[in-house]
PyMOL Python script that loads the backbone (N, CA, C, O; Angstrom):
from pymol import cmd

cmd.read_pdbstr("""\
ATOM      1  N   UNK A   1     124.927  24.136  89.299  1.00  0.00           N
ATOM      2  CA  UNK A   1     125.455  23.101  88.424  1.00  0.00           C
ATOM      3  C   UNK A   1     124.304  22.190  88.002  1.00  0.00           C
ATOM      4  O   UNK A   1     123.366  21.927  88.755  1.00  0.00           O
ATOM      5  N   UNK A   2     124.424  21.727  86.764  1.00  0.00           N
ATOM      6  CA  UNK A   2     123.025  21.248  86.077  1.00  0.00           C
ATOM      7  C   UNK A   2     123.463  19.778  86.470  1.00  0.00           C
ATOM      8  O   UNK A   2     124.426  19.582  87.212  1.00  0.00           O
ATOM      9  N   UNK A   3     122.605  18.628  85.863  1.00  0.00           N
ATOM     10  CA  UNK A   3     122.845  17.348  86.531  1.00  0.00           C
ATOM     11  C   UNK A   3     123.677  17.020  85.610  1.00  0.00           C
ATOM     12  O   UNK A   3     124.437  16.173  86.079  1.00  0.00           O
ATOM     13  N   UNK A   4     123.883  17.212  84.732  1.00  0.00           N
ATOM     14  CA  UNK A   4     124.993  16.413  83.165  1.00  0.00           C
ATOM     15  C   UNK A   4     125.902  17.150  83.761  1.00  0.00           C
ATOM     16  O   UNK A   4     126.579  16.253  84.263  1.00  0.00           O
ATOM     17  N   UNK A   5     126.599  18.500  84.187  1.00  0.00           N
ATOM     18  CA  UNK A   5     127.538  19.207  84.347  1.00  0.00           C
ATOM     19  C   UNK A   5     128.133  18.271  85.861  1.00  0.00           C
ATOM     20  O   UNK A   5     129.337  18.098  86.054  1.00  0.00           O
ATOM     21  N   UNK A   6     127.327  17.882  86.574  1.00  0.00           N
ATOM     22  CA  UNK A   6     127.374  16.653  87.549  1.00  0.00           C
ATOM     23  C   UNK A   6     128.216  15.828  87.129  1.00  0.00           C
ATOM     24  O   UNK A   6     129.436  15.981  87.199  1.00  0.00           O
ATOM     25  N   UNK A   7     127.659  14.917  86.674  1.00  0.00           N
ATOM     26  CA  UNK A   7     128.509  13.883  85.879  1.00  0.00           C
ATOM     27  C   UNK A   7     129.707  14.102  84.914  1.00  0.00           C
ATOM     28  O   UNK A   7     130.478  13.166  84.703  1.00  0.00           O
ATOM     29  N   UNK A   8     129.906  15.441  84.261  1.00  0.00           N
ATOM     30  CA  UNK A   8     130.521  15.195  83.103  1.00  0.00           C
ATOM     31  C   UNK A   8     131.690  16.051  83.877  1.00  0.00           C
ATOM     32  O   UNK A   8     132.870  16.082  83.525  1.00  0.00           O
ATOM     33  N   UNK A   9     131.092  16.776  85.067  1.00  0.00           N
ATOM     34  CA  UNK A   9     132.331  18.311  85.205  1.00  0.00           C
ATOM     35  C   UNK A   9     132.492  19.351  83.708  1.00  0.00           C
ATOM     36  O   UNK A   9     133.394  20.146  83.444  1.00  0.00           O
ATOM     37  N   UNK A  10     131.157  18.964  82.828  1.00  0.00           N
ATOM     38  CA  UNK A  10     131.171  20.233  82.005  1.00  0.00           C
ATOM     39  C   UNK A  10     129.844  20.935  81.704  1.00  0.00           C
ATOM     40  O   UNK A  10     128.962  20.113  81.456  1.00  0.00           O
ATOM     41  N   UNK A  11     129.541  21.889  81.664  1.00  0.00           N
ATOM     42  CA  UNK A  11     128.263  22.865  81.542  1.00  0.00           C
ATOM     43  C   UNK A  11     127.322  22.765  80.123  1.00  0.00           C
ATOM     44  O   UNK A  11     127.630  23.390  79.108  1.00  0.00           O
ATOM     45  N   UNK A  12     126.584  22.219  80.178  1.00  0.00           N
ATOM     46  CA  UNK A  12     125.933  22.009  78.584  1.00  0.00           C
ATOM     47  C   UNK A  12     125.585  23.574  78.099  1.00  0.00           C
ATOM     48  O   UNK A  12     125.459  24.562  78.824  1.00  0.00           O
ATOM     49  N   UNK A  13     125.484  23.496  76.826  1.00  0.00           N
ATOM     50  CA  UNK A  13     125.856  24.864  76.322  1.00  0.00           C
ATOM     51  C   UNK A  13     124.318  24.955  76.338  1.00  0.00           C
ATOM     52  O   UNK A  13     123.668  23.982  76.721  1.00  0.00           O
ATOM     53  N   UNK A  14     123.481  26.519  75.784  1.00  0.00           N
ATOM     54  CA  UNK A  14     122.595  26.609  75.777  1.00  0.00           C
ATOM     55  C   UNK A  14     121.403  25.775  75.146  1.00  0.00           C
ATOM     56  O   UNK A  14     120.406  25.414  75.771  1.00  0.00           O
ATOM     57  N   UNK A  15     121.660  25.531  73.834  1.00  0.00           N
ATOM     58  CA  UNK A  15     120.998  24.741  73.299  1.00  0.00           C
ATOM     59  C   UNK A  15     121.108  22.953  73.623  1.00  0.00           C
ATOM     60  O   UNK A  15     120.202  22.238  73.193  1.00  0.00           O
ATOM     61  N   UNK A  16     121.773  22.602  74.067  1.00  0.00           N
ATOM     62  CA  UNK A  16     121.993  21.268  74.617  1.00  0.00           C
ATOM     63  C   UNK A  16     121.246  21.510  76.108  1.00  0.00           C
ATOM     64  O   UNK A  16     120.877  20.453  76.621  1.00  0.00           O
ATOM     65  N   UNK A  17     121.060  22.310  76.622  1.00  0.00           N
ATOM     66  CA  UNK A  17     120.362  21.697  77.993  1.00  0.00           C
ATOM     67  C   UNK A  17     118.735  22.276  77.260  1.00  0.00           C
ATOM     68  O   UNK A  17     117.960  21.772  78.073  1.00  0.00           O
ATOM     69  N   UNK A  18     118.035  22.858  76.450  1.00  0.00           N
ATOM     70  CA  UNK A  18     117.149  23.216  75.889  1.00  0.00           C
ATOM     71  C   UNK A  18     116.389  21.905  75.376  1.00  0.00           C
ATOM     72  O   UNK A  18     115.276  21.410  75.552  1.00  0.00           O
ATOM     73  N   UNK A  19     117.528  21.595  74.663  1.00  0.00           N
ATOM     74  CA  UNK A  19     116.996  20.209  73.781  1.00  0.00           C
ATOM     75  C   UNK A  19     117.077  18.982  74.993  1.00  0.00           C
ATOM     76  O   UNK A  19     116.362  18.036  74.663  1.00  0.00           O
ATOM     77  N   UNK A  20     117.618  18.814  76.022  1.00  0.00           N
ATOM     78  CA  UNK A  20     117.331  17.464  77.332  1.00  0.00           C
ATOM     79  C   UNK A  20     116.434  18.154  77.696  1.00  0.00           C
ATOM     80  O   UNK A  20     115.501  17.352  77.747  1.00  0.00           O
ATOM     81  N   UNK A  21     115.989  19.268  78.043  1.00  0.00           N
ATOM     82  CA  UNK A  21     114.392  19.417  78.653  1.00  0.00           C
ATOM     83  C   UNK A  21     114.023  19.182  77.866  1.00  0.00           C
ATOM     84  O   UNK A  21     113.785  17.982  78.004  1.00  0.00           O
ATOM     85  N   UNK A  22     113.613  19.575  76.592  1.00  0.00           N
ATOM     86  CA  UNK A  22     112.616  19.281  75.393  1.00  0.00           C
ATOM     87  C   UNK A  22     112.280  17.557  75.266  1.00  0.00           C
ATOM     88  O   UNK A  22     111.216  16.947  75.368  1.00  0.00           O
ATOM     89  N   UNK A  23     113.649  17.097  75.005  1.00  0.00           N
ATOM     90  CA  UNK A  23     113.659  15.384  74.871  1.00  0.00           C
ATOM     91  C   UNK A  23     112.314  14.806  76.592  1.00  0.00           C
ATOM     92  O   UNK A  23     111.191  14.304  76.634  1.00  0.00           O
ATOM     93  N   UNK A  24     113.137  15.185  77.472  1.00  0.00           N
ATOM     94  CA  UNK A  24     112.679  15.355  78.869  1.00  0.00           C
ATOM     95  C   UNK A  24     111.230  14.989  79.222  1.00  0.00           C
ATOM     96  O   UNK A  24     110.638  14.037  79.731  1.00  0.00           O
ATOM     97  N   UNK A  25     110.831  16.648  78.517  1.00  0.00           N
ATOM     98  CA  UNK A  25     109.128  16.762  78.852  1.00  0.00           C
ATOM     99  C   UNK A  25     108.261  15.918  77.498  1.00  0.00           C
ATOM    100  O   UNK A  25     107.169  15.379  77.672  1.00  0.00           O
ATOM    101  N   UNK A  26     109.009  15.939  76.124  1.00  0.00           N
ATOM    102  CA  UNK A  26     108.208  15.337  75.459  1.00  0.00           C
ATOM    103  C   UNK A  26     108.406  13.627  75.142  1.00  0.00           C
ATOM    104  O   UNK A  26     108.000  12.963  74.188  1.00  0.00           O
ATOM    105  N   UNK A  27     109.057  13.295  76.132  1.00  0.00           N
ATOM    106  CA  UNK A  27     108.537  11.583  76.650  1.00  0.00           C
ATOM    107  C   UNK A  27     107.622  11.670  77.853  1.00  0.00           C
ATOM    108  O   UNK A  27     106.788  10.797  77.610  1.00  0.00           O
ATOM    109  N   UNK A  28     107.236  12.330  79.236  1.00  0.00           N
ATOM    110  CA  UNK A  28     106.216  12.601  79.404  1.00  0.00           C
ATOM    111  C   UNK A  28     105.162  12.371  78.510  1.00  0.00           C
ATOM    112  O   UNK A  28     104.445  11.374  78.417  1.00  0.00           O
ATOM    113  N   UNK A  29     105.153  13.289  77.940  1.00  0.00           N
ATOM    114  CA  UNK A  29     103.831  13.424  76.974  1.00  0.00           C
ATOM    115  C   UNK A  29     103.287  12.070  76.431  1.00  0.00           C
ATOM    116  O   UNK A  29     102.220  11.460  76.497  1.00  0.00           O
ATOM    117  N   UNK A  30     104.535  11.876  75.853  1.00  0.00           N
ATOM    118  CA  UNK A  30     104.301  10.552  74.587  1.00  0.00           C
ATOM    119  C   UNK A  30     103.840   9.389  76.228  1.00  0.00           C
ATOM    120  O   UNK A  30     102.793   8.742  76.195  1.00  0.00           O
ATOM    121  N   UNK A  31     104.634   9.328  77.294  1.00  0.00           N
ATOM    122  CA  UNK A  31     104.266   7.763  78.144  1.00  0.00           C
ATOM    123  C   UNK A  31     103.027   8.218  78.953  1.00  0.00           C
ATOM    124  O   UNK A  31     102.556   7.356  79.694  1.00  0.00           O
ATOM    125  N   UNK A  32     102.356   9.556  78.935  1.00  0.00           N
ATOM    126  CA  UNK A  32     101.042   9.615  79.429  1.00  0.00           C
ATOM    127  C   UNK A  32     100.062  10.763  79.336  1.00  0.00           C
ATOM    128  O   UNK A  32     100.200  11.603  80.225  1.00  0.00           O
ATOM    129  N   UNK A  33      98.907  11.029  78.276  1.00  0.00           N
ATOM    130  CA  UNK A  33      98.432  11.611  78.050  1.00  0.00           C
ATOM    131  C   UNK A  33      97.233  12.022  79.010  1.00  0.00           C
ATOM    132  O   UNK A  33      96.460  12.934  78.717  1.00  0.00           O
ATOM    133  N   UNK A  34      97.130  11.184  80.324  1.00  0.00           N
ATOM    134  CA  UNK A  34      96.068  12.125  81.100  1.00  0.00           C
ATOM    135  C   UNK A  34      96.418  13.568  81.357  1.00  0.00           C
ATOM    136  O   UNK A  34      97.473  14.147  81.100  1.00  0.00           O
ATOM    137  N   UNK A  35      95.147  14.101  82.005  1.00  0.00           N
ATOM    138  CA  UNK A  35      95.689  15.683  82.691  1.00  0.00           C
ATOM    139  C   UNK A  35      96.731  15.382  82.914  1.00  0.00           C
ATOM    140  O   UNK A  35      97.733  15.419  82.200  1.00  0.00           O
ATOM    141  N   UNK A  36      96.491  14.820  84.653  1.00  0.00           N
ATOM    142  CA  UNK A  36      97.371  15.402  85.542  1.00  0.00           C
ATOM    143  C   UNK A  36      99.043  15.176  85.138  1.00  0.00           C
ATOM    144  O   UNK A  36     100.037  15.792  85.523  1.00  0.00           O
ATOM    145  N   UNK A  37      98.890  13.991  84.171  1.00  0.00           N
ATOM    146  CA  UNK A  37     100.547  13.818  83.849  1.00  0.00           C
ATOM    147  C   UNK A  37     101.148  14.787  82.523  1.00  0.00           C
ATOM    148  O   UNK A  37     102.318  15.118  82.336  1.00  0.00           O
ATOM    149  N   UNK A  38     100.094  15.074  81.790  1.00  0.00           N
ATOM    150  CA  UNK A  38     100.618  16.132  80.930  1.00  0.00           C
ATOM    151  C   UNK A  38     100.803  17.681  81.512  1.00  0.00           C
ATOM    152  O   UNK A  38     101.573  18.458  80.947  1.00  0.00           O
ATOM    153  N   UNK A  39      99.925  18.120  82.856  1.00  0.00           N
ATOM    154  CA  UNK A  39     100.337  19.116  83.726  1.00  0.00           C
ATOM    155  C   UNK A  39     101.590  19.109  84.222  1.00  0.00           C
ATOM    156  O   UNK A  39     102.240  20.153  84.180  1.00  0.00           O
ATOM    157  N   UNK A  40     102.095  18.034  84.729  1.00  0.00           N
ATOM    158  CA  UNK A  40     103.447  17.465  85.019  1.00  0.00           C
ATOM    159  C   UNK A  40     105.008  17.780  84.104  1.00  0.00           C
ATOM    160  O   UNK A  40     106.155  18.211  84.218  1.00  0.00           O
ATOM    161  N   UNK A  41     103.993  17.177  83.133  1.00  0.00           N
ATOM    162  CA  UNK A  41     105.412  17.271  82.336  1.00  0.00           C
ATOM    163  C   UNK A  41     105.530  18.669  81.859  1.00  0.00           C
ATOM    164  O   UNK A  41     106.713  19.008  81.897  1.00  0.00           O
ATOM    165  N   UNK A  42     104.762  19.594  81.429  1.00  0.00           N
ATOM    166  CA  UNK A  42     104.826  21.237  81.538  1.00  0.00           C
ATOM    167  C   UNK A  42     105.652  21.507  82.490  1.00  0.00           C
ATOM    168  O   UNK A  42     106.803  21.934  82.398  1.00  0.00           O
ATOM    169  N   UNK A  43     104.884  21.183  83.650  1.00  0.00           N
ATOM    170  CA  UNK A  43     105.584  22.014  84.884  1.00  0.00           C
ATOM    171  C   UNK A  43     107.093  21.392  84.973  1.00  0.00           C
ATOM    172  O   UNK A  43     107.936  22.240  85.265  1.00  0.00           O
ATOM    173  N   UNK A  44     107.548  20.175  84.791  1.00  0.00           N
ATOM    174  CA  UNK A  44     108.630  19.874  84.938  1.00  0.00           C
ATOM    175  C   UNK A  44     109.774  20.648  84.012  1.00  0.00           C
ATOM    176  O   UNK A  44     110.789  21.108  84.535  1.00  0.00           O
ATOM    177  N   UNK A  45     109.483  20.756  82.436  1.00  0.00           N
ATOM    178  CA  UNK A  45     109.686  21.221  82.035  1.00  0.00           C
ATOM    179  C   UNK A  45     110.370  22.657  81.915  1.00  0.00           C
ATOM    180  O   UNK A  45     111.453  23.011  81.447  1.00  0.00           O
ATOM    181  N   UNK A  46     108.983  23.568  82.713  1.00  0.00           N
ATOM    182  CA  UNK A  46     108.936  25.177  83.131  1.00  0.00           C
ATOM    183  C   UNK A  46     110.415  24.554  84.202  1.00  0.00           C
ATOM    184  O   UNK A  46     111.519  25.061  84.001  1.00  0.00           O
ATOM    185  N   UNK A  47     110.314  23.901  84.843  1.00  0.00           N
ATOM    186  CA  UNK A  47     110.932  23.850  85.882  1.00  0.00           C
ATOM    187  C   UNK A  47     112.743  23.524  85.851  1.00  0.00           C
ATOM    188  O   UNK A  47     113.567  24.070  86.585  1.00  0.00           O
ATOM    189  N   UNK A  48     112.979  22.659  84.959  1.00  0.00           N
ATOM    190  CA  UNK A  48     114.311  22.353  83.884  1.00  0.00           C
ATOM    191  C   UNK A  48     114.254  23.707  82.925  1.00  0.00           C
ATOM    192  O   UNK A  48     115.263  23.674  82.220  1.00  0.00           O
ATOM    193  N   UNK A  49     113.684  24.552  82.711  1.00  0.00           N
ATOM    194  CA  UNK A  49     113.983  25.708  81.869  1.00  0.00           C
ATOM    195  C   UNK A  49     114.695  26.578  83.152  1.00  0.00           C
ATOM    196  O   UNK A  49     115.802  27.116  83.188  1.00  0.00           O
ATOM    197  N   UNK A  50     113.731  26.514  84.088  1.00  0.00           N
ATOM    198  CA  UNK A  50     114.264  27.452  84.879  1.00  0.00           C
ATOM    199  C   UNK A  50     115.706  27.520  85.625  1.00  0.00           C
ATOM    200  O   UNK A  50     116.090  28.575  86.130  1.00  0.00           O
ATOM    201  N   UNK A  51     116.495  26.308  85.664  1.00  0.00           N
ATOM    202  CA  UNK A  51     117.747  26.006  86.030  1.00  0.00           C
ATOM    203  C   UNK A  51     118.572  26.541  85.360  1.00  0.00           C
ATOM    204  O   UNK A  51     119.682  26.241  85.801  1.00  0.00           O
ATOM    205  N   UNK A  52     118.648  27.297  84.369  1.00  0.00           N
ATOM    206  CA  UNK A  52     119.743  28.390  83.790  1.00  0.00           C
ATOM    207  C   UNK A  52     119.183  29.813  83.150  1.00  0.00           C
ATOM    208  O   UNK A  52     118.353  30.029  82.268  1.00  0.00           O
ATOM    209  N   UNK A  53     119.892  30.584  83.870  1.00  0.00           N
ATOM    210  CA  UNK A  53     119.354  31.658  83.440  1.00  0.00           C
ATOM    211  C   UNK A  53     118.519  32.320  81.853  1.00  0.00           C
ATOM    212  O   UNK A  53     117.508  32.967  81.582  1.00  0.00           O
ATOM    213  N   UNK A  54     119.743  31.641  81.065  1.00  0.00           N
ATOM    214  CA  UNK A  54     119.815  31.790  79.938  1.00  0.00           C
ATOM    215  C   UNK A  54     118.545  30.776  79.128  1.00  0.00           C
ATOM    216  O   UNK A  54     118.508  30.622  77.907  1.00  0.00           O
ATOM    217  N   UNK A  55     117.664  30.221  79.998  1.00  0.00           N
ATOM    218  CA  UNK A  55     116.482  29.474  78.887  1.00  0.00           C
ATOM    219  C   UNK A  55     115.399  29.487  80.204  1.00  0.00           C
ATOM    220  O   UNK A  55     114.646  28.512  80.213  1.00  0.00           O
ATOM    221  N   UNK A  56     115.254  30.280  81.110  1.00  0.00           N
ATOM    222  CA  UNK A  56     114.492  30.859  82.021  1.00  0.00           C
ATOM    223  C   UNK A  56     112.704  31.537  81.423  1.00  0.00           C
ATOM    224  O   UNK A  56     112.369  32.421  80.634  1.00  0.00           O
ATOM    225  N   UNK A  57     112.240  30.941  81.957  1.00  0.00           N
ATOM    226  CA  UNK A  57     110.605  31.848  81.100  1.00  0.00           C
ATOM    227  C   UNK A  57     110.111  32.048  82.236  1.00  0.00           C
ATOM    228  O   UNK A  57     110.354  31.407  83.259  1.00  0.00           O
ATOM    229  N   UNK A  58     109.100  33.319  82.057  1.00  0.00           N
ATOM    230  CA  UNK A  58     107.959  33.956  83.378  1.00  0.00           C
ATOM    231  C   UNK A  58     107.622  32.984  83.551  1.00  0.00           C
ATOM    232  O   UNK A  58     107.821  32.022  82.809  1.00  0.00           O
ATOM    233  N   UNK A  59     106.821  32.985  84.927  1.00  0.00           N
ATOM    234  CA  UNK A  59     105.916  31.932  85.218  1.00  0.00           C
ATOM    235  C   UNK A  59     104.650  32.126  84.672  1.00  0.00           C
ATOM    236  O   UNK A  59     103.808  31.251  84.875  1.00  0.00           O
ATOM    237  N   UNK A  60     104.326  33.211  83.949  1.00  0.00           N
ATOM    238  CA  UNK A  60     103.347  32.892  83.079  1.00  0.00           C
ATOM    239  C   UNK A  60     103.206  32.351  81.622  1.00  0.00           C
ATOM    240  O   UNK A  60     102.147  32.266  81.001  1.00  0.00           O
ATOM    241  N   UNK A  61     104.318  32.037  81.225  1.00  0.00           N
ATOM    242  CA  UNK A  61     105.040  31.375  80.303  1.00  0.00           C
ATOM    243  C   UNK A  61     104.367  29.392  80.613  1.00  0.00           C
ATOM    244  O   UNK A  61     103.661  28.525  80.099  1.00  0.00           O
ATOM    245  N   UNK A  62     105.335  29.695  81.928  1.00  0.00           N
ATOM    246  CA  UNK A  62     105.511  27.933  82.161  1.00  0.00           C
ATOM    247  C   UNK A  62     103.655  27.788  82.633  1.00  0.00           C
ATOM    248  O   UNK A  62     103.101  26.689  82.598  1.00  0.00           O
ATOM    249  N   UNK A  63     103.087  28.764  82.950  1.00  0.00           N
ATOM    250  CA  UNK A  63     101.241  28.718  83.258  1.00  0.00           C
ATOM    251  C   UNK A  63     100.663  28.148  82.238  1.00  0.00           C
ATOM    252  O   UNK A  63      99.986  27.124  82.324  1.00  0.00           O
ATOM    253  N   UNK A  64     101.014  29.106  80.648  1.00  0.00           N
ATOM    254  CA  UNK A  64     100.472  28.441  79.661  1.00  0.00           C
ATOM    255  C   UNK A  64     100.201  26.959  79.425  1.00  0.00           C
ATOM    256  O   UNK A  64      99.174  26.331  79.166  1.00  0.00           O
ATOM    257  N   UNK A  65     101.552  26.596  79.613  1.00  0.00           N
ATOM    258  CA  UNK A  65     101.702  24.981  79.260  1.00  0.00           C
ATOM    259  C   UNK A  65     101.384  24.221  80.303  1.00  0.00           C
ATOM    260  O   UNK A  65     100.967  23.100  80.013  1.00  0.00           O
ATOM    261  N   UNK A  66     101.468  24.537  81.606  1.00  0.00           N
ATOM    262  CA  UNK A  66     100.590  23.900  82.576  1.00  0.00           C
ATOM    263  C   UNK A  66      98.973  23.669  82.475  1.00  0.00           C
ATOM    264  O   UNK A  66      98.511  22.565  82.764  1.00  0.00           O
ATOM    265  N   UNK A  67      98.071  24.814  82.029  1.00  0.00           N
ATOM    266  CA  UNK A  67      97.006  25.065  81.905  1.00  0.00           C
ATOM    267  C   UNK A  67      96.587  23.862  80.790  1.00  0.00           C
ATOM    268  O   UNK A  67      95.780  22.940  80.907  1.00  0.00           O
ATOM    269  N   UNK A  68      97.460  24.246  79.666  1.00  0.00           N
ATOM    270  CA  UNK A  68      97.088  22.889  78.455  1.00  0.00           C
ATOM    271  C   UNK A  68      96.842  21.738  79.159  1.00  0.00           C
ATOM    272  O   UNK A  68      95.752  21.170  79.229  1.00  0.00           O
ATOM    273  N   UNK A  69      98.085  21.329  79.788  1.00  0.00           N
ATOM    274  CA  UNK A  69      98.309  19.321  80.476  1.00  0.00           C
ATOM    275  C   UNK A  69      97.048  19.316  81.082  1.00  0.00           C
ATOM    276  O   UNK A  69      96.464  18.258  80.851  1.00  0.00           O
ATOM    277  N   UNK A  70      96.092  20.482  82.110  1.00  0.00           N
ATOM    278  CA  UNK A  70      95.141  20.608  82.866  1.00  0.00           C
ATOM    279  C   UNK A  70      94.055  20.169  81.781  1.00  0.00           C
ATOM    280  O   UNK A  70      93.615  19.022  81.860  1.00  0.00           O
ATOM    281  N   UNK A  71      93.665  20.899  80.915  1.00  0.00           N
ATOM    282  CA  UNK A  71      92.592  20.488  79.852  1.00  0.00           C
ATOM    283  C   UNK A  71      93.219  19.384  79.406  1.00  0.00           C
ATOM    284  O   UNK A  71      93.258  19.067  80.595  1.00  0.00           O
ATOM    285  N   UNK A  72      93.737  18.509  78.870  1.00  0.00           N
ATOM    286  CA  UNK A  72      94.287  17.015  79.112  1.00  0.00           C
ATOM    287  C   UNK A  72      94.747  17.653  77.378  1.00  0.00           C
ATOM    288  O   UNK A  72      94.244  16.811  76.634  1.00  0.00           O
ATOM    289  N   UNK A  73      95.299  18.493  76.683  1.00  0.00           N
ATOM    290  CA  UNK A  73      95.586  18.808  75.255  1.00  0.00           C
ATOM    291  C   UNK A  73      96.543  18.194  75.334  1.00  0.00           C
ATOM    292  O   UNK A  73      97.255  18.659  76.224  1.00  0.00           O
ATOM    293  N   UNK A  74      97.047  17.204  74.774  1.00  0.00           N
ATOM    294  CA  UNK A  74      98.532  16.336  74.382  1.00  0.00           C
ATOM    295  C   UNK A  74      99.220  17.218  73.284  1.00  0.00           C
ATOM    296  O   UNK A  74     100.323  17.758  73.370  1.00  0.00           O
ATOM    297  N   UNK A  75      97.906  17.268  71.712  1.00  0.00           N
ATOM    298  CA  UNK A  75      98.859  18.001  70.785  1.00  0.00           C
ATOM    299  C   UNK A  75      98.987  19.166  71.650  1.00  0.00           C
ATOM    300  O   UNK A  75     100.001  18.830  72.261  1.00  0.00           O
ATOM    301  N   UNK A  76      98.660  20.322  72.135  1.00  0.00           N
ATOM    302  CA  UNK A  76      99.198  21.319  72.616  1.00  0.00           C
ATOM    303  C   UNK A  76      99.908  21.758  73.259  1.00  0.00           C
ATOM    304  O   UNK A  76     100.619  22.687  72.878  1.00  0.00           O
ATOM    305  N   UNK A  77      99.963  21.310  74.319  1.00  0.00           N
ATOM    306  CA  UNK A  77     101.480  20.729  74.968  1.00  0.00           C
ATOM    307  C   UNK A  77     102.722  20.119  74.753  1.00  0.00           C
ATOM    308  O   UNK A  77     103.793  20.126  75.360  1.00  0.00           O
ATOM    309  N   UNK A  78     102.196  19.451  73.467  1.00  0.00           N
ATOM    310  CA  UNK A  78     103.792  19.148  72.255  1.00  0.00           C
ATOM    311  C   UNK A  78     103.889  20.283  72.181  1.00  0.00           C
ATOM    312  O   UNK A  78     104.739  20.789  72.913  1.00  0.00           O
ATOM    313  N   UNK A  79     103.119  21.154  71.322  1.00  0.00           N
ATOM    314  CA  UNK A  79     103.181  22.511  70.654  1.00  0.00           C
ATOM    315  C   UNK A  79     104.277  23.329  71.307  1.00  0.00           C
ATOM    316  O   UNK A  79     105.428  23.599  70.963  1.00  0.00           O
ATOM    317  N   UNK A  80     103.514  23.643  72.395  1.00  0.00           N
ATOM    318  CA  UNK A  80     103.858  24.381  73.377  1.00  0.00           C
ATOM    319  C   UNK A  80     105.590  24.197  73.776  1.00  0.00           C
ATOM    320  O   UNK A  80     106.379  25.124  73.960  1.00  0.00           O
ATOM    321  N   UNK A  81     105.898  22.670  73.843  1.00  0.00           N
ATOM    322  CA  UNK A  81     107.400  22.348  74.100  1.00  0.00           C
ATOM    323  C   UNK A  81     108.240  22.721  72.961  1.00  0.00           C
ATOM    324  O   UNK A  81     109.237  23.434  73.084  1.00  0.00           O
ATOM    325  N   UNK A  82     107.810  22.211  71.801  1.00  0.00           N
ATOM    326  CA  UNK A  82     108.781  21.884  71.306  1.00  0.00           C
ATOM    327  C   UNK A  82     108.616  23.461  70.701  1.00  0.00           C
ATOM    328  O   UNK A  82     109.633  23.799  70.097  1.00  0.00           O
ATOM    329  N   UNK A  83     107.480  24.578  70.733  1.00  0.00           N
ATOM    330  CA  UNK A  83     108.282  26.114  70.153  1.00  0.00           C
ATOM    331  C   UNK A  83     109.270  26.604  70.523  1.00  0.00           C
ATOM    332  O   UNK A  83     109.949  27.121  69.636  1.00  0.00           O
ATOM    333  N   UNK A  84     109.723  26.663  71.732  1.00  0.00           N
ATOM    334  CA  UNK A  84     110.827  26.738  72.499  1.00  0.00           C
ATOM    335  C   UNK A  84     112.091  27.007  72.105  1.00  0.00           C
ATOM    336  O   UNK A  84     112.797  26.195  72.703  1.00  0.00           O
ATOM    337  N   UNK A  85     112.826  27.765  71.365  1.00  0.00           N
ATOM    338  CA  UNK A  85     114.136  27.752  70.529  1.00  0.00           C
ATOM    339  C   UNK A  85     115.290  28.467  71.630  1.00  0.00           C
ATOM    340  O   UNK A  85     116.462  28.615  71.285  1.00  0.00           O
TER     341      UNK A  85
END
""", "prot")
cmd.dss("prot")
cmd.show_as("cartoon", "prot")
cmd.util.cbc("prot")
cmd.orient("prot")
């Protein structure tokens, strides 16, 4: 059970829990552009994808966008989030 499905007793459909990670990881971004916090918000991200099957990526998927936050790339790590459909 996702955390809104928590509160609400209803299951956000695919694209609604897609778009709260997206919203999610890209305020991260925007409230801190060092590495280690743009590594963060990737991985958090990878990590809120991974809570339903249905918007699940390899972990070499969620590597990519970790690796960016590591080189401290802000635009790329937008990039990276918001391709995500």
């Amino acid at each position: 059970m996702s955390d809104a499905a928590a509160i609400t007793g209803v299951e956000p459909t695919r694209a609604e829990h897609l778009q709260w990670a997206k919203a999610r990881a890209l305020a991260a971004v925007d409230a801190d552009p060092a590495p280690r916090s743009l590594y963060e918000a990737a991985a958090q991200f990878y990590v809120d994808l991974s809570r339903r099957p249905e918007t699940s990526v390899h972990i070499f998927v969620g590597a990519r966008g970790m690796r960016l936050g590591w080189a401290g790339e802000a635009n790329a790590v937008r990039q990276w989030i918001e391709g995500f459909e």
